[in-house]
N, C-alpha and C positions, 0 to 999 in steps of 0.2 A: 809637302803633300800630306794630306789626313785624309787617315780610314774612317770618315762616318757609320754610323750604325746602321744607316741606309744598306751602303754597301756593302756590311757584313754579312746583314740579313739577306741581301742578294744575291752574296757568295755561298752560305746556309744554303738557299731554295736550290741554285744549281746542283750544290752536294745532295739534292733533298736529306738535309740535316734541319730536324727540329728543334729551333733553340729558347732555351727561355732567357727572357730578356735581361735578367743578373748575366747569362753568358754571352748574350751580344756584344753586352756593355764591357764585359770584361776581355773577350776579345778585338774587342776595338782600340782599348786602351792596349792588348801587346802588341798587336799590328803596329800602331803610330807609335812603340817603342822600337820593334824591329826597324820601321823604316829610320828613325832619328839614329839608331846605332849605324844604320848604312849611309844615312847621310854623312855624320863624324867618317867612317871610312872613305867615303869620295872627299872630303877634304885633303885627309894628308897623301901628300906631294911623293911622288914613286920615282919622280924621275931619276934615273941613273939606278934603278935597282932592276935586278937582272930579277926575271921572274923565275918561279920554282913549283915543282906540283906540289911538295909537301913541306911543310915548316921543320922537319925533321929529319936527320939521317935517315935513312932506308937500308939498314944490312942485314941479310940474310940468317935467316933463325934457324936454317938448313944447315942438315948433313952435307957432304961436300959429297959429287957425285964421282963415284969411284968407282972401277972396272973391278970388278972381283969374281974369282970364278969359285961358286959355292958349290955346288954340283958336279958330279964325273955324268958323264953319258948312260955309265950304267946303271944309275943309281936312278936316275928322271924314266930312262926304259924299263926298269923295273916294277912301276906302275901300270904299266901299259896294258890293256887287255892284249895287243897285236904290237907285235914288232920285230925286223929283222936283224936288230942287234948295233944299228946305225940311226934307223926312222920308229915313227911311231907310224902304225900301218889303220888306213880307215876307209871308209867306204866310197868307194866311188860315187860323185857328186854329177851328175851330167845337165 
């Protein structure tokens, strides 16, 4: 399959993109390169390869999630405009 300039310019109108015709021409030629690189990929043969989502390990660039207790109760109530020394105390919502 080839991208003629036809159809780039057709593709242009729908984007309403204005092209001048050095960029037609010039995207015509990477289009009919993109497809010939997809063509080379449907050639080689997959079978017996188990499929993957990434070409690459995938490990965790995270902290590791850990329980810790950084605060005492009195120390979070001590902020509080309101409180009974347990809760933080606010406005009834109805």
């Amino acid at each position: 399959m080839e991208i003629t300039r036809e159809q780039v310019s057709r593709i242009a109108d729908l984007a309403r993109l204005e092209l001048e015709d050095e960029k037609i021409e010039k995207f015509a030629s990477q289009f009919n390169e993109i497809i010939g690189y997809m063509d080379k990929m449907n050639a080689i043969s997959t079978e017996g390869i188990i499929p993957m989502y990434s070409p690459s390990e995938n490990t965790s660039v995270l902290r590791d999630d850990v329980v810790k207790k950084e605060y005492n109760r009195e120390e979070l109530l001590a902020n509080a405009p309101k409180q009974d020394g347990k809760h933080f105390i606010v406005p009834k919502i109805l």
